[in-house]
C-alpha positions in Angstrom: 110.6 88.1 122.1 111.9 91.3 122.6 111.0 94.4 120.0 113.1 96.4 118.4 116.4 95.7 115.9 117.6 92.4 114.9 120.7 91.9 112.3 120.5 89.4 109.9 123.8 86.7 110.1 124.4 88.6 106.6 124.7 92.3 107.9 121.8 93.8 106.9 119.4 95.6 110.3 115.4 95.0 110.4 113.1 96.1 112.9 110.6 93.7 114.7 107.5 95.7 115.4 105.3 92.7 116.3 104.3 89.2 116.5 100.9 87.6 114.6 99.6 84.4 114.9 98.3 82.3 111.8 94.4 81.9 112.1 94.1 78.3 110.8 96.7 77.3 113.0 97.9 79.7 115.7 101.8 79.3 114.5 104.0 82.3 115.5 104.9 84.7 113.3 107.4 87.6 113.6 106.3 90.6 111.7 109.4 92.8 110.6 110.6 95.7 108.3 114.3 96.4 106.2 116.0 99.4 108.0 117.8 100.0 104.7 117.0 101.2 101.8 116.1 98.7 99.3 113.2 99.0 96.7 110.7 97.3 99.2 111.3 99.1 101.9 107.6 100.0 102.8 106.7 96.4 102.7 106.1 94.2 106.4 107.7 90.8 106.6 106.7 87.7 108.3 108.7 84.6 109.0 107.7 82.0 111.5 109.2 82.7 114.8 111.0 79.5 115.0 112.7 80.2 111.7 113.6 84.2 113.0 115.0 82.7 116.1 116.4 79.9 114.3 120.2 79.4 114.1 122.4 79.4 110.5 125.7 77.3 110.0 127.9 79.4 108.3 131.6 77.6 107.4 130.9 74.9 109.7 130.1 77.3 112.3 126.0 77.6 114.1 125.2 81.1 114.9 121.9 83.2 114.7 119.8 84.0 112.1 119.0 87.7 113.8 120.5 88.9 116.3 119.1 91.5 119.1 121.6 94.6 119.1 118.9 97.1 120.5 115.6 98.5 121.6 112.8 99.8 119.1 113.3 102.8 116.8 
């Protein structure tokens, strides 16, 4: 998985500075921040890599949850 920024199927950009792994059961996680301002914007995110990587149907329509549009900021 590439680093860098991702937009969400909704608009908004995040960066993805990492990957973890869950201790008890070595699942992937993708560890991200909000590129916008918002009122936790300090804060890191996780979300299994499965889910980030996932897809979304939207109007009857699958597309990405995030999409890659570039490299790390």
């Amino acid at each position: 998985m590439k680093l860098g920024t991702y937009e969400h199927y909704k608009g908004k950009q995040y960066e993805v500075i990492g990957l973890a792994k869950d201790s008890e059961n070595l699942q992937d996680f993708v560890v991200y921040k909000a590129l916008y301002k918002n009122k936790y914007k300090d804060y890191l995110w996780i979300r299994p890599k499965k889910e980030f990587c996932g897809k979304v149907k939207i109007d009857c329509k699958e597309q990405k949850r995030f999409k890659y549009i570039g490299g790390p900021k």
